[in-house]
C-alpha positions in Angstrom: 0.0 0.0 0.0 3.3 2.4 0.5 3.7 2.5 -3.5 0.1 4.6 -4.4 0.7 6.9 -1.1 4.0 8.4 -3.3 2.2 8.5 -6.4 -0.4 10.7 -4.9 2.4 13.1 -3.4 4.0 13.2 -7.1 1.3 14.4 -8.6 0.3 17.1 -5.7 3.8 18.5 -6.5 3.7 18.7 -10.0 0.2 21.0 -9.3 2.1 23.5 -7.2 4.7 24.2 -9.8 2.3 24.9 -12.0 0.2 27.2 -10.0 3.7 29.1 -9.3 4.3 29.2 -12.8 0.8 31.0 -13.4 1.9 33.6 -10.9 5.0 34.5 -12.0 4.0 35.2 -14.9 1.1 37.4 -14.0 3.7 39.6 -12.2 5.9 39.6 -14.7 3.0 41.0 -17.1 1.7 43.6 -14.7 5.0 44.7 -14.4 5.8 44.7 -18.0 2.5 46.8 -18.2 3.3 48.8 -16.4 6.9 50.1 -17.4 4.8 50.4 -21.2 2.0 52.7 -19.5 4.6 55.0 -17.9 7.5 55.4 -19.9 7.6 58.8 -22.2 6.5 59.0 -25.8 4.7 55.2 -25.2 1.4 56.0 -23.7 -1.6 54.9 -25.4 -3.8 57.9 -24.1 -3.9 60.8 -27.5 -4.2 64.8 -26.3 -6.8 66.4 -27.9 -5.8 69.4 -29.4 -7.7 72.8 -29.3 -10.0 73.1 -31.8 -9.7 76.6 -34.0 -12.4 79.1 -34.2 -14.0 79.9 -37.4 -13.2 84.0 -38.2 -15.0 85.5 -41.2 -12.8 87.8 -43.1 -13.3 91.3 -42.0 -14.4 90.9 -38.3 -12.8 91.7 -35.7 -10.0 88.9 -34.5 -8.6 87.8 -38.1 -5.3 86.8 -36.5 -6.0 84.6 -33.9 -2.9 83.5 -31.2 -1.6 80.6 -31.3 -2.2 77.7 -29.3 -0.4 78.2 -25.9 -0.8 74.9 -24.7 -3.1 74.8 -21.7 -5.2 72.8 -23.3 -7.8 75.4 -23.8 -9.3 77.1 -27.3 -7.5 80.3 -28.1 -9.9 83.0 -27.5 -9.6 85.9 -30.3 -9.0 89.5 -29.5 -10.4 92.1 -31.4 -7.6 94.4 -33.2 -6.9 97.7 -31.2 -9.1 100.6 -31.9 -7.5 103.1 -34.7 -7.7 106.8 -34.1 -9.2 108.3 -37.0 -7.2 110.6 -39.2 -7.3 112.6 -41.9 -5.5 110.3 -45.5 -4.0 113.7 -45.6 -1.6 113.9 -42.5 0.9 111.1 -43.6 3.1 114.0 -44.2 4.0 115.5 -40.7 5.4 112.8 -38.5 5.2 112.2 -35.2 7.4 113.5 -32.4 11.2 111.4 -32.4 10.2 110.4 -36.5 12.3 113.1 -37.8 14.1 112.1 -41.2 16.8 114.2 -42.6 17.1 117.8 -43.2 14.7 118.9 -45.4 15.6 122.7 -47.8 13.1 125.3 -46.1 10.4 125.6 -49.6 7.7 128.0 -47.6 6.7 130.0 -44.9 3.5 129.3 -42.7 2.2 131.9 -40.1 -0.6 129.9 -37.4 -3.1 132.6 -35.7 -4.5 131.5 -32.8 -8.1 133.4 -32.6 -10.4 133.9 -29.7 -7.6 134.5 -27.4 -8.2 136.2 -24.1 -10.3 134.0 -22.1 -7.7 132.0 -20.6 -4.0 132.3 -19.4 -3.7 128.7 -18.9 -4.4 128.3 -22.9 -1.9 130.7 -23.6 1.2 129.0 -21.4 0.1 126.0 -23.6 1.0 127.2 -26.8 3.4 129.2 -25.6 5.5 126.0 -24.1 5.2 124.4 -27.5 8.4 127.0 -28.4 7.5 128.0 -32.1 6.6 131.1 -33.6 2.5 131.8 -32.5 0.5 134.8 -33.1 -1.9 135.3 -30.6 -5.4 137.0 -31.6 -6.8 138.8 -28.4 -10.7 139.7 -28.7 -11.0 142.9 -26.5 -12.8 142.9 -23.7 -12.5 138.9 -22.6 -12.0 138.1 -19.2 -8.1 138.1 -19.3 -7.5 139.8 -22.4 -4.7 142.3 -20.9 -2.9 139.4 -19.0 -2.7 137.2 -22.0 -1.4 140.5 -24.0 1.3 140.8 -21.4 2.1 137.1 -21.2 3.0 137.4 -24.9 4.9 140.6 -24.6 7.1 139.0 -22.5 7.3 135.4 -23.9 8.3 137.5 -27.7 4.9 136.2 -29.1 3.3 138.3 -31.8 -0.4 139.8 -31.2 -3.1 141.1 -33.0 -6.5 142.4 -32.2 -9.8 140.1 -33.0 -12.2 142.5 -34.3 -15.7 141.6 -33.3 -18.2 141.9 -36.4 -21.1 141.2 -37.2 -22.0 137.6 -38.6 -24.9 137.0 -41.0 -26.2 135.1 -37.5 -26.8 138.1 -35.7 -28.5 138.7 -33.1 -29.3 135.1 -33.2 -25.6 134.4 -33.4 -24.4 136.1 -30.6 -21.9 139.0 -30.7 -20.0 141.0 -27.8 -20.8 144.0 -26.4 -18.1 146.1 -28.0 -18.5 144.5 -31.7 -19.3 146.6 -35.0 -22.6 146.4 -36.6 -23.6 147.3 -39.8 -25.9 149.6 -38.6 -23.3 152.1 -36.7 -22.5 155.2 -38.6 -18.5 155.9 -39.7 -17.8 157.7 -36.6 -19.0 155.1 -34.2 -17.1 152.4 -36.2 -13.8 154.7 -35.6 -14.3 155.4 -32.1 -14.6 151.7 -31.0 -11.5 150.5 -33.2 -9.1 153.5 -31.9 -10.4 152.6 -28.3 -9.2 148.7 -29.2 -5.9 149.9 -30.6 -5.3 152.0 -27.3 -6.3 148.9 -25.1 -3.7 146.7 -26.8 -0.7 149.1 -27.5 1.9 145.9 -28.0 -0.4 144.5 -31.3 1.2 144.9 -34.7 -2.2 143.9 -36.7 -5.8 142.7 -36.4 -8.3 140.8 -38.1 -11.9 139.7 -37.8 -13.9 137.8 -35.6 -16.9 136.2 -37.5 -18.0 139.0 -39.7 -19.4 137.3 -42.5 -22.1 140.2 -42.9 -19.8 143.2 -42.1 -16.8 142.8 -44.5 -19.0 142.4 -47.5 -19.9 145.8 -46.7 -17.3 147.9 -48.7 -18.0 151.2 -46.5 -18.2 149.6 -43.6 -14.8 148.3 -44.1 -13.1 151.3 -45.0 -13.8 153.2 -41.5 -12.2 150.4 -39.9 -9.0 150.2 -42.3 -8.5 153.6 -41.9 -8.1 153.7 -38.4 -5.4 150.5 -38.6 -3.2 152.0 -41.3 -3.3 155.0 -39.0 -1.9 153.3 -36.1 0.4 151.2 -38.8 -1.2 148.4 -38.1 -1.5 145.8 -40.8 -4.9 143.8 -41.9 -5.6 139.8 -42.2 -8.7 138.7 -43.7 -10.6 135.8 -41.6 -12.2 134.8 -44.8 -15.4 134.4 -42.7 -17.6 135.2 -46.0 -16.1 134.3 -49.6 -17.8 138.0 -50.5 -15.4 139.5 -47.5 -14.3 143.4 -49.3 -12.0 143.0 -46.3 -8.5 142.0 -48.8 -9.8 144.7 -51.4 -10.2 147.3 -49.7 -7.0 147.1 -47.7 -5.0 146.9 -50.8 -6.9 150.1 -52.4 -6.2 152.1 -49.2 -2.1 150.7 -48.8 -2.9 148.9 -45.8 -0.3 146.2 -45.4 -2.6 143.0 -45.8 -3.2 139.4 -46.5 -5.7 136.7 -46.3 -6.7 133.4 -44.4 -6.0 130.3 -46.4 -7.4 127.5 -44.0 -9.3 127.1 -41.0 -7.5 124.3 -38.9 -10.0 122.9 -36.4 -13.4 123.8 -37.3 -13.6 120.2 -36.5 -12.4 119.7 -33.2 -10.5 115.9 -33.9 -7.6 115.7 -34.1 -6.9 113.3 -37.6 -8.9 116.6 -39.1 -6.5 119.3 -37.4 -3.4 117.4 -38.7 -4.6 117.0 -42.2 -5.8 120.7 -42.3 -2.4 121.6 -40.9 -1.1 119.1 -43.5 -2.9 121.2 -46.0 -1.6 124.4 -44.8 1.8 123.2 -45.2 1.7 121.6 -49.0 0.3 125.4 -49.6 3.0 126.5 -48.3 5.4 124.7 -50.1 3.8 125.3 -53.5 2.6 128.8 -53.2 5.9 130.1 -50.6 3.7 131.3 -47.6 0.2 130.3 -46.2 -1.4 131.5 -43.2 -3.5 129.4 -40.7 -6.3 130.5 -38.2 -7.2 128.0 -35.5 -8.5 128.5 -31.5 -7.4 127.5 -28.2 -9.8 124.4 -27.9 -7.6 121.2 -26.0 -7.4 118.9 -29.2 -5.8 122.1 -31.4 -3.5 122.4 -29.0 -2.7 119.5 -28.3 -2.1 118.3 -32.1 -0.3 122.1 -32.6 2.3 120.6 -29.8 3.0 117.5 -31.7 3.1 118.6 -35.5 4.3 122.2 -35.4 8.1 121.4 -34.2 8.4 118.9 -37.0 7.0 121.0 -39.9 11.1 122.2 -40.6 11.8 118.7 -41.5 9.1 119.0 -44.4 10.1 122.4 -45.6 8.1 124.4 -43.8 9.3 127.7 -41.6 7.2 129.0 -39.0 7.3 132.3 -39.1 4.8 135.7 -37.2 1.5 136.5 -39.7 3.2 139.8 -39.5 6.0 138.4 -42.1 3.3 137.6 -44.7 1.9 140.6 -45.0 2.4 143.4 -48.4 
């Protein structure tokens, strides 16, 4: 009976190292699994990428930025906002854009009107450090302090003429302005009393006035009065009838004219590219003269243009040196 007992025990060995076997090599492949699941570049698992958005040409966010890997969708950004300007400014540069040299072709006089309201307005221009002439309406609130602020700062004045507009009275008109209605005499008395009130001004022109300087007459009494004081005449160019130019010429008072209005628009693309104009004008005919006001965008574009203008021929020079 000892024979069968070993038999049985053979066999119950020969089931154990089979069972091991199994084991082992269920190890062995969850190991081997796991050394394939972790190692770089091997893993079965595929990173969606983000997906693009669909732009139609023209809107806002053409250029979208790239992918920066966070696993989110880019988001587009709409293009920054453009100031508007005027085609016609490409010409005057920005501040620190200065190319070379250019030959001085043309004189350009700027007159700032409607001064006298403010001293803070005339520190402004004066600190942009190029030759102004300030136009001082009699009778505004600091008229005699901006006078004496450019007597001692070497800035040219003149005296604004109040006239009357083809407004009036809806279009209002101060106290001390000439009407159409006021005989020779009374037209006389109130320019002599503006010419004694601003003793440092070398010339005048008109404010509004688009009804009084198509009045030949009218005109007259007050060119007589400046010639007598040897003062000289610019023509605002308020009314395309203005006698103003004429009649200055016919009675040898030293004169000229207006050629553009710079911020009648108050933008500043549009006060470059009328300033823009002034200048090609200037260039092509030899002199131009300006007429602007102390509003915060003229200024402002005035302090960024006018120091260039000599690098696109251009001198600025006192209206007084465009006169004949």
């Amino acid at each position: 009976m000892a024979a069968p007992v070993r038999k049985k025990s053979r066999k119950k060995t020969s089931g154990s190292r089979v069972v091991a076997l199994v084991i082992l090599l269920l190890i062995f492949g969850t190991v081997t699994g796991y050394y394939l699941l972790t190692s770089p570049g091997k893993s079965g698992v595929t990173l969606q990428k983000p997906q693009s958005s669909t732009v139609k040409p023209g809107m806002p966010g053409d250029a979208i930025p790239p992918y920066s890997g966070t696993g989110q969708t880019a988001v587009p950004q709409p293009p920054p906002k453009e100031e508007k300007v005027n085609p016609q400014t490409a010409a005057i540069p920005e501040p620190g854009n200065l190319g070379p040299a250019v030959k001085t072709t043309g004189r350009l006089a700027v007159i700032i009107d409607d001064m006298g309201s403010s001293l803070s307005e005339a520190r402004s221009l004066g600190a942009i450090k190029v030759p102004l002439t300030f136009s001082i309406i009699p009778g505004l609130r600091v008229d005699k302090d901006v006078a004496a602020y450019a007597a001692s700062n070497n800035i040219e004045t003149m005296i604004h003429i109040p006239m009357q507009s083809k407004g009036w009275p809806a279009r209002r008109l101060e106290a001390n302005g000439l009407l159409v209605s006021m005989d020779s005499d009374e037209l006389q008395e109130r320019v002599t009393r503006f010419v004694q009130q601003f003793p440092g001004a070398v010339g005048a022109n008109n404010h509004m006035g688009s009804e009084f300087t198509e009045h030949v007459e009218k005109m007259a009494a007050v060119l007589q009065i400046l010639k007598k004081n040897n003062l000289f005449f610019i023509d605002s160019l308020t009314s395309p009838e203005s006698a103003g130019l004429r009649v200055a010429q016919q009675l040898g008072v030293r004169s000229a004219r207006r050629n553009v209005f710079l911020d009648n628009e108050q933008e500043r693309g549009y006060i470059l590219g009328q300033l823009n104009q002034a200048a090609k004008l200037a260039r092509k005919n030899g002199s131009a003269i300006a007429i602007c006001h102390p509003h915060p965008a003229t200024i402002a574009a005035l302090a960024a243009a006018l120091p260039e203008l000599a690098g696109q021929g251009v001198k600025l020079v006192p209206a007084s040196q465009l006169v004949n």
